[in-house]
C-alpha positions in Angstrom: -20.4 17.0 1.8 -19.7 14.8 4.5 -22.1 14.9 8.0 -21.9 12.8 10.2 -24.0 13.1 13.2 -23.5 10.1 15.1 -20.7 7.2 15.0 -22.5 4.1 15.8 -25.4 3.0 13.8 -26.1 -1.2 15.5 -27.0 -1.8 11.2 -24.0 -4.2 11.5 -24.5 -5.6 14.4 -26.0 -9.2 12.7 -22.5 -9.1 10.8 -23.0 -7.1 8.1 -22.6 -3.8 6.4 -23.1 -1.8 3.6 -21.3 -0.8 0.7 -20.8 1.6 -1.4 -23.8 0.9 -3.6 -25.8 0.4 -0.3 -26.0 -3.3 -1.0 -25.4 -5.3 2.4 -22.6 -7.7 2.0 -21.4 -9.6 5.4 -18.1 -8.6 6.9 -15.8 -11.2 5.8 -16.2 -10.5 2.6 -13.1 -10.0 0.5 -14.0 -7.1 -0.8 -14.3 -5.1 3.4 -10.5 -6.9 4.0 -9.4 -4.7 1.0 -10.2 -2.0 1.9 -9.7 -2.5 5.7 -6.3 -3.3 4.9 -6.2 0.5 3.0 -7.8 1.7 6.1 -4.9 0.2 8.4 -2.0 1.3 6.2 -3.5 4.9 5.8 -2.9 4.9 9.8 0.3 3.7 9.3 1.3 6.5 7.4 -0.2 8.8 9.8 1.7 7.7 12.6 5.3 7.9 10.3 4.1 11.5 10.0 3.1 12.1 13.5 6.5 10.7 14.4 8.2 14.4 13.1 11.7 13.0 12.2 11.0 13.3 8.2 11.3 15.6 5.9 9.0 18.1 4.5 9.3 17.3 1.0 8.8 13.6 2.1 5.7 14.6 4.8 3.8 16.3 1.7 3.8 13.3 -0.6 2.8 11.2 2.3 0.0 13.6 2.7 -1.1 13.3 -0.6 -0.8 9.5 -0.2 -3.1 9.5 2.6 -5.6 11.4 0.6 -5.5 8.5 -2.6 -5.8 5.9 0.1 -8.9 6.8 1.3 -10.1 7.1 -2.5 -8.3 3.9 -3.1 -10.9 2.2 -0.1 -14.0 4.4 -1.7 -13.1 2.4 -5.0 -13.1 -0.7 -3.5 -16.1 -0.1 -1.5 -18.4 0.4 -4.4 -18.8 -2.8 -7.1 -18.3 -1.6 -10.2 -21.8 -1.1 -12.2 -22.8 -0.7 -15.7 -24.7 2.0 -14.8 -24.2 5.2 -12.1 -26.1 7.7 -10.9 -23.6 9.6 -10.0 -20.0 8.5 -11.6 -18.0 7.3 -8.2 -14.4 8.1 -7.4 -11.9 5.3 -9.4 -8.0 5.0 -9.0 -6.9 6.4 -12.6 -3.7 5.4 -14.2 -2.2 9.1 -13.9 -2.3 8.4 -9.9 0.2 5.2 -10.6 2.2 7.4 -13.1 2.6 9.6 -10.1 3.8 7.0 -7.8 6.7 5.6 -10.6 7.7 9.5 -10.9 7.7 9.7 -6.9 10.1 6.5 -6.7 12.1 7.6 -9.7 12.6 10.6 -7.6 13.5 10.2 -4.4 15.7 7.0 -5.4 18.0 9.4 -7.1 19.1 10.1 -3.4 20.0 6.8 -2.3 23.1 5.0 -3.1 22.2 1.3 -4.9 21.9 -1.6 -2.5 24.1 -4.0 -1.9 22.3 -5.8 1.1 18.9 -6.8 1.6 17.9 -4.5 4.8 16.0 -4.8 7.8 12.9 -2.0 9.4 14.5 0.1 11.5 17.0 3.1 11.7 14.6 6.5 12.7 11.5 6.4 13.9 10.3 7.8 10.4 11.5 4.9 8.9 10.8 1.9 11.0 6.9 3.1 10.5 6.9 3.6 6.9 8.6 -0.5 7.2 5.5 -0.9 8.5 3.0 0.9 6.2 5.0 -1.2 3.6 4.2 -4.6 4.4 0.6 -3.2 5.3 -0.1 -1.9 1.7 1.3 -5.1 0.6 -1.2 -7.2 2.6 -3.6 -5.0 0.9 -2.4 -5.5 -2.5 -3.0 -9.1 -1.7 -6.2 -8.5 -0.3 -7.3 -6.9 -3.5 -5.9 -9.7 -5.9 -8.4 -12.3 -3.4 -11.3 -9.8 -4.1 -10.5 -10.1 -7.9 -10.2 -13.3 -7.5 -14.0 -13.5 -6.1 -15.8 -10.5 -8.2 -13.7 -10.0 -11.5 -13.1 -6.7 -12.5 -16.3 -6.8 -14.4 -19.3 -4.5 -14.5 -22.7 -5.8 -12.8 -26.2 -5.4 -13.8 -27.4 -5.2 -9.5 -26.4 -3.6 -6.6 -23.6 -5.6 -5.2 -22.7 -8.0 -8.5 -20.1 -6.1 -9.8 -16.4 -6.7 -9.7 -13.6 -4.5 -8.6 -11.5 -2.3 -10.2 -7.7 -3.8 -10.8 -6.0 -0.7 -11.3 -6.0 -0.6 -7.3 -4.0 -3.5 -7.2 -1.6 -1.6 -9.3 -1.8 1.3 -7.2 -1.2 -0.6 -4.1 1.9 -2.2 -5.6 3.4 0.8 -6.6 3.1 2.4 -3.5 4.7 -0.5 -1.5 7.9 0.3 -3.7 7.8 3.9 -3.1 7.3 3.5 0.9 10.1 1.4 0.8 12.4 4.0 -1.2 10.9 6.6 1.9 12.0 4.2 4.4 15.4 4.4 3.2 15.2 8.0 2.6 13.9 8.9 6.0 17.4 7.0 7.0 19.9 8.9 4.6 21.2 10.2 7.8 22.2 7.5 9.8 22.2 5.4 6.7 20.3 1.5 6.3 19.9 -1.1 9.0 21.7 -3.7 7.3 20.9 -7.7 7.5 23.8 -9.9 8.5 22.5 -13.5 7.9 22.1 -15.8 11.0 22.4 -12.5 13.2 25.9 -12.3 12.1 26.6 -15.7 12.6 27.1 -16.6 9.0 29.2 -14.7 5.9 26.8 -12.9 3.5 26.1 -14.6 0.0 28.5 -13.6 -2.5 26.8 -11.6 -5.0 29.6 -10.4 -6.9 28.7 -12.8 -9.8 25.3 -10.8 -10.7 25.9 -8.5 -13.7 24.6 -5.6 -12.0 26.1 -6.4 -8.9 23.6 -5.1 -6.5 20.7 -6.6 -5.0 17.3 -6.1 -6.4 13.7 -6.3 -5.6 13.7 -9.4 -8.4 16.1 -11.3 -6.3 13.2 -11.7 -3.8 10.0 -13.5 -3.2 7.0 -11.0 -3.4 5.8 -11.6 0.0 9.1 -11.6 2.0 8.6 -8.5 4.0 11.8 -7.3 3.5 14.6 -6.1 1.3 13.5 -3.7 -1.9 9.6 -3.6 -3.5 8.1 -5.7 -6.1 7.2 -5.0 -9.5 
């Protein structure tokens, strides 16, 4: 049960804060940008919801996204210990099957693509463009925390490492907001890139064998055209 009775606290006010453990770690730390970044792309959602233009079927599995988000920050929040008094919340791999079966899903309403595409088209959609490169960030900001911590187990309050199976969940997820961006534009269709603002003829991709443009013919930070895997 959640109670909270007042919103500030002045505990951080020396640059530091607590986590989940109640260890105090100071606010740079890798770990807090993690789940900040989680924080920031839960709002994003919200606001592609608020916006009203999508669908119900998509607004419920954005709901339930929002929900696994904030699990997905609990997790991060709280090293992993040998040793719980009370077992915490953990991103499970079922919750990443989930996501696959989601993109699987909804992708079987979209035509392939055959350009990379820009954010944009509905309201919907421009936002979950936006939620996309967010979780992304976090994905990245989890793979620095790993990079600190491990994804060991620690004997203290505040050794232990972080669990990598939110990385994984974050990466998924960037593909499936992606697939909703595009779906949230079936009407109107995809905002489509025209190199040098339409100064110069697309690349010829007719010599790929599947002849369609794929989230492997990008870099994994671009920011634009499909997910990553």
């Amino acid at each position: 049960m959640v109670n909270l009775t007042r919103i500030y606290t002045r505990t951080g006010d020396q640059g530091t804060t607590a986590l989940g453990d109640f260890s105090r770690t100071h606010k740079t730390d890798p770990r807090l940008a993690a789940y900040a970044d989680a924080n920031e792309a839960n709002a994003a959602i919200g606001v592609a919801i608020a916006c009203g233009d999508l669908t119900d079927e998509v607004g419920q599995t954005l709901r339930r996204i929002q929900n696994e988000l904030f699990d997905v920050g609990a997790d991060l929040c709280m090293p992993l210990a040998q040793h719980y008094d009370y077992p915490p919340l953990r991103v499970a791999q079922p919750w990443i099957d989930d996501l696959e079966t989601d993109c699987d899903h909804y992708l079987e309403q979209l035509q392939p693509l055959r350009s990379f595409i820009l954010p944009g088209g509905s309201a919907g959609a421009a936002y979950l463009h936006v939620a996309t490169t967010v979780v992304r960030r976090a994905e990245r900001s989890v793979w620095a925390a790993l990079g600190v911590y491990g994804d060991q187990p620690g004997a203290g309050k505040g050794d232990g490492g972080v669990n990598p199976l939110t990385a994984t969940y974050l990466n998924r997820l960037s593909d499936l907001l992606f697939v909703l961006a595009r779906v949230a534009n079936l009407p109107t269709g995809d905002v489509l890139w025209q190199p040098g603002g339409g100064r110069v003829a697309a690349p010829d991709k007719s010599d790929k064998k599947a002849g369609r443009v794929t989230g492997e013919d990008t870099a994994d930070d671009s920011e634009s055209g499909s997910g990553d895997r």
